[in-house]
KOLBAPA-377494 format. One record per residue (C-alpha): residue number from 1; residue in one letter; x, y, z. Coordinates in steps of 0.5 Angstrom, whole numbers. Layout:
! KOLBAPA-377494
     n   res      px      py      pz
   NUM     a       X       Y       Z
...
END
This chain:
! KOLBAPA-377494
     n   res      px      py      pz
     1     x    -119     195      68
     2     x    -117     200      74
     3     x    -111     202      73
     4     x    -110     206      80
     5     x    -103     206      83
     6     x    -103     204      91
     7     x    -102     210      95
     8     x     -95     210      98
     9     x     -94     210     106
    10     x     -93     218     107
    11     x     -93     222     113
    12     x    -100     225     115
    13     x    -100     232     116
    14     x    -106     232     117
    15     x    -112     228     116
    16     x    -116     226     110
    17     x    -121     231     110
    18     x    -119     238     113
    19     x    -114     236     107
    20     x    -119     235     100
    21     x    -122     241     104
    22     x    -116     246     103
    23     x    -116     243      97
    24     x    -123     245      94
    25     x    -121     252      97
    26     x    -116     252      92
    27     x    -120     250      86
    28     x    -125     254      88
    29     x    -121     260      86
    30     x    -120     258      79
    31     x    -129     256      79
    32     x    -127     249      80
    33     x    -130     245      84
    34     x    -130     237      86
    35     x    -135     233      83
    36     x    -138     238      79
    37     x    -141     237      72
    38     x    -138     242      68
    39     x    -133     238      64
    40     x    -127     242      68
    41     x    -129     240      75
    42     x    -126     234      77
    43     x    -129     227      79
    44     x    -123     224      85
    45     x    -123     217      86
    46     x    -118     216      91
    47     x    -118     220      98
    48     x    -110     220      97
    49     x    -111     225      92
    50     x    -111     231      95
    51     x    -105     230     100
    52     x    -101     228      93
    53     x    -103     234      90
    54     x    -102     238      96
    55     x     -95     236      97
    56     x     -92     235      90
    57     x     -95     240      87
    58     x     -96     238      78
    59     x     -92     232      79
    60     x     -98     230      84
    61     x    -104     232      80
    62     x    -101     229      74
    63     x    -100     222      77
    64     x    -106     222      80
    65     x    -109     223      73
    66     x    -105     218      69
    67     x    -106     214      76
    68     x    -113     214      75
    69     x    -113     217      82
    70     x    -118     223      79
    71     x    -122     224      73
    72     x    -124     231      69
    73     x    -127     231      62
    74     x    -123     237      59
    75     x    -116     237      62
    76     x    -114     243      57
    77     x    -119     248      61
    78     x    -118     246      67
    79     x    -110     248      67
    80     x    -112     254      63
    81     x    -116     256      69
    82     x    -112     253      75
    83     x    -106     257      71
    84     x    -109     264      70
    85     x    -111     263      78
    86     x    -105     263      80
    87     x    -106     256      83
    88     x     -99     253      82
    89     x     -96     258      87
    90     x    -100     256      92
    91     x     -98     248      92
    92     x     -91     246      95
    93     x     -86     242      90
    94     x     -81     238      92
    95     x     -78     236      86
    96     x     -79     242      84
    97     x     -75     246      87
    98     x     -70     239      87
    99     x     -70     240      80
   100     x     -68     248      81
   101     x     -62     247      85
   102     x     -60     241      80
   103     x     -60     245      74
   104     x     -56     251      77
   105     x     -51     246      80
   106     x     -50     241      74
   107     x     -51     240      68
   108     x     -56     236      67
   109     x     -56     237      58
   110     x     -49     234      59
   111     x     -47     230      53
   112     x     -47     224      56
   113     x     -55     224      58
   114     x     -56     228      51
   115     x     -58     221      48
   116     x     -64     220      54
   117     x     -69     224      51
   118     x     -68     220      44
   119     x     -69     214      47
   120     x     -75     215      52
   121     x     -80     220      48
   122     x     -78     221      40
   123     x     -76     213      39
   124     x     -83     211      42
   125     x     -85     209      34
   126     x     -85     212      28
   127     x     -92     210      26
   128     x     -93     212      33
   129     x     -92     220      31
   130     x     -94     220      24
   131     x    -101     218      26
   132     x    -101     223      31
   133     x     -97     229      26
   134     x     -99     232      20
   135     x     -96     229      13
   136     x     -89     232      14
   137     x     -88     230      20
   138     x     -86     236      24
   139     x     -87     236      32
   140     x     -87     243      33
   141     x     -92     250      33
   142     x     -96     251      27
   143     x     -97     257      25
   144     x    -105     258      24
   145     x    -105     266      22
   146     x    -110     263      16
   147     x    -109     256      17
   148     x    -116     251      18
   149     x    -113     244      19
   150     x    -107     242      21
   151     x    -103     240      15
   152     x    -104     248      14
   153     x    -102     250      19
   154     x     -95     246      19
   155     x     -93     248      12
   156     x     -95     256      13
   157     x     -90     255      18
   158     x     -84     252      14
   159     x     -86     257      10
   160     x     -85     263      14
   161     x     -79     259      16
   162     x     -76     259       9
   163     x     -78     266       7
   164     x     -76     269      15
   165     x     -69     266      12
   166     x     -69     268       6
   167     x     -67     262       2
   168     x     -65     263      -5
   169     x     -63     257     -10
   170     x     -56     253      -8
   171     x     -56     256      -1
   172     x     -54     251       4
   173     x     -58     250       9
   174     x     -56     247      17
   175     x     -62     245      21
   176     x     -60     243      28
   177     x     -65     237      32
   178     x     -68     237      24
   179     x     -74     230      27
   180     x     -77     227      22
   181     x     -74     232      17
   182     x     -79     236      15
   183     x     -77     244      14
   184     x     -71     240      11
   185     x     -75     237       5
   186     x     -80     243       4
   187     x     -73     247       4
   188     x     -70     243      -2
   189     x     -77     241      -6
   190     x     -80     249      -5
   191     x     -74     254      -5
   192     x     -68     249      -9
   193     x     -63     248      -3
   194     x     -59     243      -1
   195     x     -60     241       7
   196     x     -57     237      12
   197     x     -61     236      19
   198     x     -58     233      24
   199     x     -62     229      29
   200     x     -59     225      36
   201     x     -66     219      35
   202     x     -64     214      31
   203     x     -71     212      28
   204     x     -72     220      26
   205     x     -66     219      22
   206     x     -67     213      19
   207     x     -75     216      17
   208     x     -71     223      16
   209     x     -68     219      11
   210     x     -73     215       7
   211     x     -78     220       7
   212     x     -72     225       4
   213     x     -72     220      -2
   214     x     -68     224      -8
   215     x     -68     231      -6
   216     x     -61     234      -4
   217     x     -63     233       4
   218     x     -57     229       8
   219     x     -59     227      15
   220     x     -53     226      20
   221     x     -54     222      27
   222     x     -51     225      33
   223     x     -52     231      38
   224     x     -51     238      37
   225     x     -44     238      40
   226     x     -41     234      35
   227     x     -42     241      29
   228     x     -37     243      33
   229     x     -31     237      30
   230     x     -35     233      25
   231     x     -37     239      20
   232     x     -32     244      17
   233     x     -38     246      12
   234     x     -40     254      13
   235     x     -47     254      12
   236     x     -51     260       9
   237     x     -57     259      13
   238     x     -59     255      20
   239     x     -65     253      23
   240     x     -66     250      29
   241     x     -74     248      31
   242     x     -77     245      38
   243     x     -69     244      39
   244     x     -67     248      45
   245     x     -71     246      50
   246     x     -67     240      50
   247     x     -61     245      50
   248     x     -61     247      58
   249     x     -59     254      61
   250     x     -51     252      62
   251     x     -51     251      55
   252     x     -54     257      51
   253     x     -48     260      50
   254     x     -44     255      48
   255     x     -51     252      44
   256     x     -51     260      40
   257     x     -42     259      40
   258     x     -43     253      35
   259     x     -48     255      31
   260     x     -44     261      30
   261     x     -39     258      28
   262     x     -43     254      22
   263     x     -45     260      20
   264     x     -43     263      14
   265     x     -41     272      16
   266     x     -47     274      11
   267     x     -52     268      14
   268     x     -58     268      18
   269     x     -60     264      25
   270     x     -67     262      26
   271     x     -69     260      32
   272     x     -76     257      34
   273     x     -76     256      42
   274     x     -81     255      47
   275     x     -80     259      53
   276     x     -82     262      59
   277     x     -85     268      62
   278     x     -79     269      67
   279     x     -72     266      69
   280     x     -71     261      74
   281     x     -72     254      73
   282     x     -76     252      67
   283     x     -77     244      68
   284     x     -83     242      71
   285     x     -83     236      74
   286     x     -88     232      71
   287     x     -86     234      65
   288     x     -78     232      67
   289     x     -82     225      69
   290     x     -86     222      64
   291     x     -84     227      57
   292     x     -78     230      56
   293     x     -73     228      61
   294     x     -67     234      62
   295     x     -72     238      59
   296     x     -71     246      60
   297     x     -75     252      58
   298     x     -71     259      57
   299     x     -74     266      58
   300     x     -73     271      54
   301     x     -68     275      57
   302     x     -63     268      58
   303     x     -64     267      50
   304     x     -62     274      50
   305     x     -55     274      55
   306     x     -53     267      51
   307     x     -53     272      45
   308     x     -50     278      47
   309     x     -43     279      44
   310     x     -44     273      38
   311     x     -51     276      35
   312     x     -55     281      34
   313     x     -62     280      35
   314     x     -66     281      29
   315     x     -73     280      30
   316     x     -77     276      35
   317     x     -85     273      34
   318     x     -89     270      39
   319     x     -94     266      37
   320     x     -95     262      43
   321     x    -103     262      43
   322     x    -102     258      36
   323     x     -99     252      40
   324     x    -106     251      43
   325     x    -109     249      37
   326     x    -103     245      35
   327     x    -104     241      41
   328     x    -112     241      41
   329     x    -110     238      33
   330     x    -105     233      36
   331     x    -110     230      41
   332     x    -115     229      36
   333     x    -111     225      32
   334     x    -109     221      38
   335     x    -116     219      40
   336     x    -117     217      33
   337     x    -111     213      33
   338     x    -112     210      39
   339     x    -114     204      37
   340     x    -109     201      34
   341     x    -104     203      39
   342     x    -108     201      45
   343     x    -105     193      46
   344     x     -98     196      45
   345     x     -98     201      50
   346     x    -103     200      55
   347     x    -108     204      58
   348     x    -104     207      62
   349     x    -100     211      57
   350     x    -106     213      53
   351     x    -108     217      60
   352     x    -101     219      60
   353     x    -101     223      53
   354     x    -108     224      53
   355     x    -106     229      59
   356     x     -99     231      56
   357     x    -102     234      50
   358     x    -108     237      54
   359     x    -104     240      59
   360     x     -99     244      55
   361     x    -106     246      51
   362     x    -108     249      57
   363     x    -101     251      58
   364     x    -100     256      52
   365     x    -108     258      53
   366     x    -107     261      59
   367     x    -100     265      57
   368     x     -97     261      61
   369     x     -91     258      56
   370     x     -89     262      49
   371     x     -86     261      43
   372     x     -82     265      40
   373     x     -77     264      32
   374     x     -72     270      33
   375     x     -68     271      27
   376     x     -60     273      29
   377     x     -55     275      25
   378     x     -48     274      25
   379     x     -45     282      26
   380     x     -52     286      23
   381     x     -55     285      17
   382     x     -54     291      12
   383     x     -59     296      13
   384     x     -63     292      17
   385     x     -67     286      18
   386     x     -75     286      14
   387     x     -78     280      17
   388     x     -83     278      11
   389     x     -91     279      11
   390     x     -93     274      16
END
């Protein structure tokens, strides 16, 4: 089946060939070539190609993949070389900059457009994610310091989350953007608290819930900001995983405000973000289109400003490089399911996540993203902070 999109009526800059010749210069600075055999050069089937990508930057090379405009057998290592190369600072973005100076002007994480990234990515299907994720079901970072496997990799991570906490029987936990529900059922099965978990899909809560059977676990359907008015419970601890990204630079303070106010004087806040490696604008604009709409990364030092005045700082711990593995595992989970999607949702899609998870790989490869839990208390703990064996 050829699924490659008409190229749309552009104004000409230049013509075909000049263009795909500054295009190869470029690629040849990252060691990688048009036509090659190696499996991160890249195969074009459509001469359009490179003004898209010469003129729309990510956006432009995105499309071109999922539109089956160019071809490349190891996305991961392609990005990882393009990024480490410097590349993406060569190539013009439009939307790009359009994204910046919306997102400094609006907010774009307002509580109107909060449902949109429930309903276009985390309600595609639960049987969706759950062949695609570990037996929890957690859509973020693993921690694989002395993981083999996925399933590993994911309860070492709760587990840190548990212990970097300190839970202790009859606590009460709080975790903001809780997915499918799985820190909040490992919390209640393995350290004996009582958790809610607040997520804004209604398919997430609905599974959150069924998976949760008896233990001490209550999902609540709703955004963040409704902590603010529909809860008066003080909790001892509070998580939120792979949440922030959703939470937007105009909201950071107000985000850190309300889980203060859940937290008890003598609580711990662990925060588990991606981020970036500098301010500004952390959308990218394929990503904004096609994955996560009013997404956002912050840096580090926006985290830290939204925290001054509200928390102390207790601990930071990046394990960026581990996403790497977590992608590659969530691919070939993908890849294996495939089949049994693939008349639901269409070549196209499969292009589109297969290049998802393989660019982010390459992303957190070459450095480019992080991930960070930083662990923030209230008013200092007494004595200092003791991050546990990690």
């Amino acid at each position: 089946m050829d699924i490659r999109a008409t190229p749309q009526a552009t104004p000409q800059a230049l013509p075909i060939e000049p263009r795909l010749e500054r295009f190869r210069r470029l690629l040849q600075k990252a060691d990688v070539e048009v036509g090659g055999q190696r499996p991160w050069d890249i195969q074009i089937h459509d001469p359009e190609t490179a003004r898209r990508v010469l003129a729309h930057g990510s956006l432009g090379f995105g499309d071109s993949y999922v539109d089956g405009w160019l071809d490349c057998a190891a996305i991961d290592v392609l990005v990882d070389r393009l990024l480490r190369a410097g590349i993406q600072d060569e190539v013009s973005s439009p939307e790009a900059l359009l994204l910046a100076i919306e997102s400094r002007l609006f907010n774009r994480q307002s509580l109107a457009r909060a449902w949109t990234v429930a309903r276009e990515h985390y309600d595609l299907g639960n049987d969706l994610f759950k062949a695609i994720l570990d037996p929890h079901m957690v859509y973020s970072c693993g921690y694989w310091a002395a993981a083999s496997d996925l399933a590993g990799a994911q309860e070492a991570k709760l587990d840190l989350i548990c212990r970097k906490l300190g839970l202790k029987p009859g606590m009460k936990l709080l975790d903001i953007g809780c997915g499918w529900g799985g820190l909040t059922r490992f919390a209640a099965e393995h350290y004996s608290v009582e958790c809610t978990g607040l997520t804004n899909s209604r398919e997430q809560a609905e599974r959150a819930e069924q998976m949760a059977g008896a233990l001490p676990v209550h999902i609540l359907l709703g955004d963040w900001r409704c902590l603010e008015t529909d809860i008066d419970t003080r909790f001892d601890r509070i998580a939120s995983v792979g949440m922030f990204e959703h939470v937007g630079h105009a909201n950071y303070r107000r985000f850190l405000e309300t889980a203060r106010g859940m937290l008890a004087p003598d609580g711990l806040f662990l925060l588990h973000t991606i981020g970036k490696n500098k301010r500004g604008c952390g959308i990218d604009p394929w990503i904004e289109k096609n994955i996560f709409p009013n997404g956002e990364l912050p840096s580090l030092g926006e985290i830290a400003d939204a925290c001054e005045g509200q928390f102390v700082i207790e601990d930071v711990h990046n394990f960026g490089p581990d996403y790497d593995r977590t992608l590659m595992a969530w691919h070939r989970r993908f890849e294996d399911a495939w089949p049994a999607f693939a008349e639901r949702y269409g070549e196209r899609f499969h292009r589109m996540w297969r290049y998802y998870l393989l660019s982010c790989a390459g992303s957190f490869r070459a450095r480019h993203n992080q991930l960070w839990q930083l662990v923030l208390s209230p008013d200092g703990v007494p004595g200092g902070y003791r991050r546990p064996q990690v």
